[in-house]
C-alpha positions as CSV (number, residue, x, y, z in Angstrom):
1,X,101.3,88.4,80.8
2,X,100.6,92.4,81.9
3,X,96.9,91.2,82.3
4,X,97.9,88.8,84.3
5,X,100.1,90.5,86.7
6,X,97.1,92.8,87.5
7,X,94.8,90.3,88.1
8,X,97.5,88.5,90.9
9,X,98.0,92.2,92.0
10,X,94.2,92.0,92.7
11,X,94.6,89.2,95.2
12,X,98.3,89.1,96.6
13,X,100.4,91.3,95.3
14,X,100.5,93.7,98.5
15,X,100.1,91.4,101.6
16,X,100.0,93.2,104.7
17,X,101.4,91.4,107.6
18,X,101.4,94.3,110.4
19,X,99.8,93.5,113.8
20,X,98.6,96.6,116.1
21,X,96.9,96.5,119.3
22,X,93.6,97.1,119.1
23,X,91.7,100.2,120.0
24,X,88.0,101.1,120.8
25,X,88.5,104.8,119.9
26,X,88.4,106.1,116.1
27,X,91.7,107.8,115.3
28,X,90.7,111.5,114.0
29,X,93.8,112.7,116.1
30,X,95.1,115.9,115.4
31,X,98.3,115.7,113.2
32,X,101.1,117.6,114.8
33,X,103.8,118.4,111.6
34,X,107.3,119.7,112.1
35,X,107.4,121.7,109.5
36,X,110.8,122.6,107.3
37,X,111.5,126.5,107.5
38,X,109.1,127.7,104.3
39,X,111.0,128.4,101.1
40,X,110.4,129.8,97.6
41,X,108.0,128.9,95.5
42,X,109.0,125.6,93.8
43,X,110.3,125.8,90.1
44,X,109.4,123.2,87.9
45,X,112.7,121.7,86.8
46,X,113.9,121.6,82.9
47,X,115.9,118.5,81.8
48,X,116.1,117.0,78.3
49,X,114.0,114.3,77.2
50,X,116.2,113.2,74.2
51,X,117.4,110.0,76.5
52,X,114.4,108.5,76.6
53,X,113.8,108.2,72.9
54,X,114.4,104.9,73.0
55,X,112.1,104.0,75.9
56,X,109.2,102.4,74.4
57,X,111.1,99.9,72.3
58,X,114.2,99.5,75.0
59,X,113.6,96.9,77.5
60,X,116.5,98.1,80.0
61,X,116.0,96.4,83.4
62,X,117.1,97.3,86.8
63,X,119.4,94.6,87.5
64,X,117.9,94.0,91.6
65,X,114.6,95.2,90.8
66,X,113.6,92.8,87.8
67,X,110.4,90.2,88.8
68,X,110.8,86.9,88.2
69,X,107.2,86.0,87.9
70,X,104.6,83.2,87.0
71,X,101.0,83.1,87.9
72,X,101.7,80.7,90.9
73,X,104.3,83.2,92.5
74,X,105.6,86.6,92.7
75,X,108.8,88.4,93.9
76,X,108.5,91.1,96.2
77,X,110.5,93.5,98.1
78,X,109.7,94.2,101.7
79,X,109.9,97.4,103.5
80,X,111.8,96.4,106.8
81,X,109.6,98.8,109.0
82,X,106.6,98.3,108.5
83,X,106.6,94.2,107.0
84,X,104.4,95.9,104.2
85,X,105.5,93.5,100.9
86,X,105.6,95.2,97.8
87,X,105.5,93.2,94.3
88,X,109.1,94.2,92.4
89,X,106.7,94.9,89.1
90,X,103.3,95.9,88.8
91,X,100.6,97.4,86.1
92,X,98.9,100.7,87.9
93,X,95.3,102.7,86.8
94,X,95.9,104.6,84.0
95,X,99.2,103.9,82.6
96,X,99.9,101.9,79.5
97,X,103.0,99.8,80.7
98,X,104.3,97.7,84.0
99,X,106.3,99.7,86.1
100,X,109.2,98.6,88.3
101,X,110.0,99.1,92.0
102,X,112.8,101.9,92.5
103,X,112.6,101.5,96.2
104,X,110.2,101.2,99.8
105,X,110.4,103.5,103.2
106,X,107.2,104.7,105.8
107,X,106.1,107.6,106.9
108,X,105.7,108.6,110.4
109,X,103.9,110.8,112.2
110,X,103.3,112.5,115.6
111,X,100.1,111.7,116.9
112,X,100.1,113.3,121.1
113,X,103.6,113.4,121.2
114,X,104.3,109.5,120.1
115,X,105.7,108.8,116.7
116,X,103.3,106.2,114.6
117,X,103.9,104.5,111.5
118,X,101.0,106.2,109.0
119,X,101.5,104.0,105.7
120,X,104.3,102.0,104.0
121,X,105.0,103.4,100.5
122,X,106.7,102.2,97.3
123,X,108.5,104.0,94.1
124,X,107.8,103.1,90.5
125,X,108.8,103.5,87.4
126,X,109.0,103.0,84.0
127,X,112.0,100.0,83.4
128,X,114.2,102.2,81.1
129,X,114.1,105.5,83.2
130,X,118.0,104.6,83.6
131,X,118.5,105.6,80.1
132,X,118.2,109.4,81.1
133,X,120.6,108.8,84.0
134,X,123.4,107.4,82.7
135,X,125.9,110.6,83.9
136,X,124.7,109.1,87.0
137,X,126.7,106.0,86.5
138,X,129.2,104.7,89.3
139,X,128.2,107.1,92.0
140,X,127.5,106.0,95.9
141,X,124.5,106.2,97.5
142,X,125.3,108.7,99.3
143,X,126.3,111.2,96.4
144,X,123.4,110.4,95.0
145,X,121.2,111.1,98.1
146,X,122.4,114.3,98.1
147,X,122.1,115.1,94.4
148,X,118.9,117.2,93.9
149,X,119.6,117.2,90.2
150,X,119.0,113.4,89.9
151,X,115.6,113.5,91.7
152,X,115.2,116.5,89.4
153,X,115.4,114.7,86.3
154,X,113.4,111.8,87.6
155,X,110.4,114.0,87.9
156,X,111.0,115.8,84.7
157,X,111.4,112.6,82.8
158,X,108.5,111.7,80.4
159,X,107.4,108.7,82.0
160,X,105.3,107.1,84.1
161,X,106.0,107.0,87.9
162,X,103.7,106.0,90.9
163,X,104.1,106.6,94.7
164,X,102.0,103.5,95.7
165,X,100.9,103.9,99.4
166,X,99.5,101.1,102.0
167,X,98.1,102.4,105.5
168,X,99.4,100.6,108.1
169,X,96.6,102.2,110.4
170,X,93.0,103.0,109.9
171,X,92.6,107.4,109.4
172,X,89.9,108.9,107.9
173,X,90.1,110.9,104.4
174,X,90.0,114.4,106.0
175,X,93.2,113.6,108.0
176,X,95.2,111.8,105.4
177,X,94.0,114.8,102.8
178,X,95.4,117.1,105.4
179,X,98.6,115.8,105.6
180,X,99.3,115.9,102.2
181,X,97.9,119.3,101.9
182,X,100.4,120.8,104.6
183,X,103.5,119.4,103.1
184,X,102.1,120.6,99.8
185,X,101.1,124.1,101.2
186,X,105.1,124.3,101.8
187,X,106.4,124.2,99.0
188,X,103.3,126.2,96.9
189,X,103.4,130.0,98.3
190,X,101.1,131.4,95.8
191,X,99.0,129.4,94.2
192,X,97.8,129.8,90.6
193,X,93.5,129.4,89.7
194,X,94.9,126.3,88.3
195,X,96.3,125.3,91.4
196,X,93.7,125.9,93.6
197,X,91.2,123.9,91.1
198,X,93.7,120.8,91.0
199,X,94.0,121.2,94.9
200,X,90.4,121.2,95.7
201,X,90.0,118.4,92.8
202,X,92.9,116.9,95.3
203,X,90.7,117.1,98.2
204,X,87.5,116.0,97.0
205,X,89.0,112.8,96.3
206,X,89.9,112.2,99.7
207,X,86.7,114.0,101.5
208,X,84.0,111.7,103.6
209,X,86.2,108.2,102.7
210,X,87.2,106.1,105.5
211,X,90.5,105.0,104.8
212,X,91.0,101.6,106.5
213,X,94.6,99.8,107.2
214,X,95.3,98.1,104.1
215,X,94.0,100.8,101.7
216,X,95.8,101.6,98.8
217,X,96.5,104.9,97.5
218,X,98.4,105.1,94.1
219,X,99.5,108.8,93.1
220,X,100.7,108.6,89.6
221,X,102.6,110.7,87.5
222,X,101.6,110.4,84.0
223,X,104.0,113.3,83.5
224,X,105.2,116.1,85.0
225,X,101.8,118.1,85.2
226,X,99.2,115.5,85.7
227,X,99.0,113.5,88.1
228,X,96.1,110.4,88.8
229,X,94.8,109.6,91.9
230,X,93.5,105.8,92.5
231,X,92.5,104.4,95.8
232,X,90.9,100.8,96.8
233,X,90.3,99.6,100.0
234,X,89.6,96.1,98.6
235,X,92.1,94.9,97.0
236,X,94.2,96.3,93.7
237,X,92.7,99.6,92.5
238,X,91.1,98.7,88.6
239,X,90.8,102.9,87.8
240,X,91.4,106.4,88.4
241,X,89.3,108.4,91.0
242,X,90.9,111.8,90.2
243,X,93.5,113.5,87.4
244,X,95.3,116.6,88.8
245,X,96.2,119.0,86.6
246,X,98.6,121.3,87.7
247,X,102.5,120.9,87.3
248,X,103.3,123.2,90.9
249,X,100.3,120.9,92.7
250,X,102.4,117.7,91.1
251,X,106.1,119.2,91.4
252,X,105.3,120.0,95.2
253,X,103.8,117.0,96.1
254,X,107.0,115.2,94.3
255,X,109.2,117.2,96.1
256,X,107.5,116.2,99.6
257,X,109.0,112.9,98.9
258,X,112.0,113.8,97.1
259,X,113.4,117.1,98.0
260,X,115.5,118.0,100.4
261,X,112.9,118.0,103.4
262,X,111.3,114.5,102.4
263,X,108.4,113.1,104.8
264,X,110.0,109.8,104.5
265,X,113.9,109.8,104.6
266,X,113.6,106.3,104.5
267,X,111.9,105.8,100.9
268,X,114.2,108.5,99.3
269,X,117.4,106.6,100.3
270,X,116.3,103.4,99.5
271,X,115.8,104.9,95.8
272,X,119.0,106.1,96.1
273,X,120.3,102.8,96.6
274,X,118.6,101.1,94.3
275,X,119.9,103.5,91.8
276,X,123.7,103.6,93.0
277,X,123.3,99.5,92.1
278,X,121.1,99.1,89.2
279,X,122.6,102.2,87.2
């Protein structure tokens, strides 16, 4: 059945159903960021890993988040915002089980004063992450918004997660790379030889590609330090571009999403409340 999930993700799996108004002028805008105040350099976080012992035998679902799927049909969740429709369970490049949806937002940004909606974006994760959250258990969405320490031990959790990204716009590689780099630049004062040779890896992958609305872009956390980078604009990607080796590159691009400054508020509460249900 996994083979054939990827194969439907191939052709339907992310339908984008977003309308703009069209435009004779190629966006290369300059990216205005409101950046949080600059703090110390990250640490990477230290949680056990004895709770997921289990994980590659245990088949512990997330009670909302489970596909019901055949080859004629899919489940999806769709990110209210944007209309972007993600598939509830998925196979990604590079990683040897499905992973399940967690939770959807967007990301904005300020192009000449006006806020516009960059890309749509979706959580996964391996189905029995819940089994390293269990002291978790019975608390709202809102104590668990504000709980560093849960989005801690996600990260730090020896499993497979992907941040899987749809543009809702067309921007070329240079100005999507240069996003990410600024929020990453935040959150890594000093950077190590290995982090400077995972960031230009980083960039490389992005440099001289014209990212068109509809691309995907899955960055994958294999674990903590190594992150893949896959990105198709046709369809499903089928393999990895780039691997990024460097646990502060991958802990600060993490903590973009999930710290307490995260580019898209939106994605890390509807993890939240995904979790406050399903746990």
């Amino acid at each position: 059945m996994a083979a054939v999930v990827v194969n439907h993700c191939a052709s339907s799996q992310f339908l984008h159903i977003i309308s703009f108004s069209s435009s004779t002028t190629k966006l290369r805008p300059k990216i205005e960021v409101h950046h949080p105040p600059r703090t110390k350099q990250l640490k990477l976080p230290t949680t056990k890993s004895s709770h997921y012992h289990t994980c590659n035998s245990s088949r512990r679902f997330f009670p909302l988040l489970v596909i019901k799927a055949s080859v004629g049909s899919a489940e999806y969740v769709v990110e209210p915002v944007t209309n972007v429709k993600f598939p509830k369970e998925l196979r990604v490049p590079g990683c040897s089980d499905s992973l399940v949806l967690l939770g959807t937002g967007y990301r904005e940004k300020v192009f000449a004063i006006i806020g516009v909606k960059v890309y749509a974006a979706g959580f996964y994760a391996k189905q029995c992450i819940s089994e390293g959250l269990a002291s978790w258990k019975g608390r709202s969405a809102a104590e668990l918004l504000d709980d560093s320490s849960l989005f801690n031990s996600i990260f730090q959790a020896p499993l497979e997660k992907s941040l899987n990204i749809m543009l809702v716009r067309d921007v070329d590689g240079k100005t999507f790379w240069d996003a990410l780099n600024d929020v990453i630049s935040l959150r890594l004062k000093e950077p190590t030889t290995v982090d400077e040779s995972a960031l230009s890896t980083f960039h490389n992958t992005f440099q001289g590609r014209d990212l068109k609305k509809g691309t995907l872009i899955f960055l994958t956390w294999v674990d903590p330090s190594n992150m893949l980078v896959s990105i198709s604009s046709n369809g499903f990607p089928t393999e990895v571009d780039s691997k990024i080796e460097s646990s502060n590159v991958t802990l600060a691009l993490y903590d973009a999403f999930f710290g307490n400054s995260p580019v898209s508020p939106t994605l890390k509460t509807s993890v939240a409340n995904g979790l406050a249900v399903s746990l």
